[in-house]
N, C-alpha and C positions, 0 to 999 in steps of 0.2 A: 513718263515725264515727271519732272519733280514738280513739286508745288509752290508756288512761290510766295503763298499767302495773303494776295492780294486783294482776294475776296474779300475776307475775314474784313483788312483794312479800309473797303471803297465801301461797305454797310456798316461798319464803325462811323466813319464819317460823315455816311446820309444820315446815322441817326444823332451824330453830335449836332448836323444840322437841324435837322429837327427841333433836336433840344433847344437847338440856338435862336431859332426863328418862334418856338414859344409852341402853339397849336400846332403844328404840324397840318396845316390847311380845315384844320376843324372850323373856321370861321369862313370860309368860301364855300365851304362845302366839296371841296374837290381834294384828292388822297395824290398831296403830292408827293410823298415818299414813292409812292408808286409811280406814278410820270415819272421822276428823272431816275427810280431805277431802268424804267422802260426806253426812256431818252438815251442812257448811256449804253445798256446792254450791247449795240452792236457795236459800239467804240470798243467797249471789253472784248468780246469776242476778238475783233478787230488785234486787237493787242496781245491777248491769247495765241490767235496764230501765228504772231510772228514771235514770239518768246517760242516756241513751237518749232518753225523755222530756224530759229539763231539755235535752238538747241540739236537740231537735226546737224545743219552746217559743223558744230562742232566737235560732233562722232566724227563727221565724214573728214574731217581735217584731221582728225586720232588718225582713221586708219589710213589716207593715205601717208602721213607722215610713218607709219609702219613699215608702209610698202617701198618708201623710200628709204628708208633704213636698210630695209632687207638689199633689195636693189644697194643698196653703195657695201654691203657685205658682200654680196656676188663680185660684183666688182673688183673689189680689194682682194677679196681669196684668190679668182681667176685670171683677172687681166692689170694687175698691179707686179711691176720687175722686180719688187723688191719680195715679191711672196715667190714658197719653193713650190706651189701649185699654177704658177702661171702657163698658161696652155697656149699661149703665144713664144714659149722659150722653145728649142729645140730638145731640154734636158725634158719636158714632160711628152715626149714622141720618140725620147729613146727607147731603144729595142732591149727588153729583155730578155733575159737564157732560163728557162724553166727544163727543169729532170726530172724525170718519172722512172722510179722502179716495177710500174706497173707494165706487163705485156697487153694491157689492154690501150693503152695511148701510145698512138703512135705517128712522128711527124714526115712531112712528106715534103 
């Protein structure tokens, strides 16, 4: 899966707050950098899998749009009037004449 760099940016920003709020919980005594990394973590995750999911969904929309491509190519070769392979016409059921100079083939 690709990365989306999201990481790098949500611990940028706990530490601009940080910066921002001054001590960074040095005055309470309590390391709050770490509470709301720990707070948020399953929100990420959270978010993680479904970035996860939407990139799953859109292989599987690659290949079946594949498969339908392929599928409207059979289609159009075999059962399209305007193609000289169509096997709905009577001209691809006509009978051919085959010769052999071989005495090993022989029709009955």
């Amino acid at each position: 899966m690709a990365s989306t760099g999201k990481t790098s940016s949500s611990s940028s920003v706990s530490s601009s707050l940080s910066a921002y709020t001054g001590m960074g919980g040095l005055i309470s005594g309590m390391d709050t950098d770490s509470l709301v990394e720990k707070l948020t973590s399953v929100t990420r995750g959270k978010i993680s899998k479904a970035e996860q999911n939407k990139q799953k969904t859109q292989w599987e929309q690659g290949l079946y749009q594949d498969i339908i491509k392929k599928l409207q190519d059979f289609s159009n070769t075999y059962f399209s009037y305007a193609s000289k392979t169509n096997i709905l016409s009577a001209n691809f059921f006509k009978a051919s004449s085959i010769t052999s100079s071989s005495s090993l083939v022989s029709a009955e």
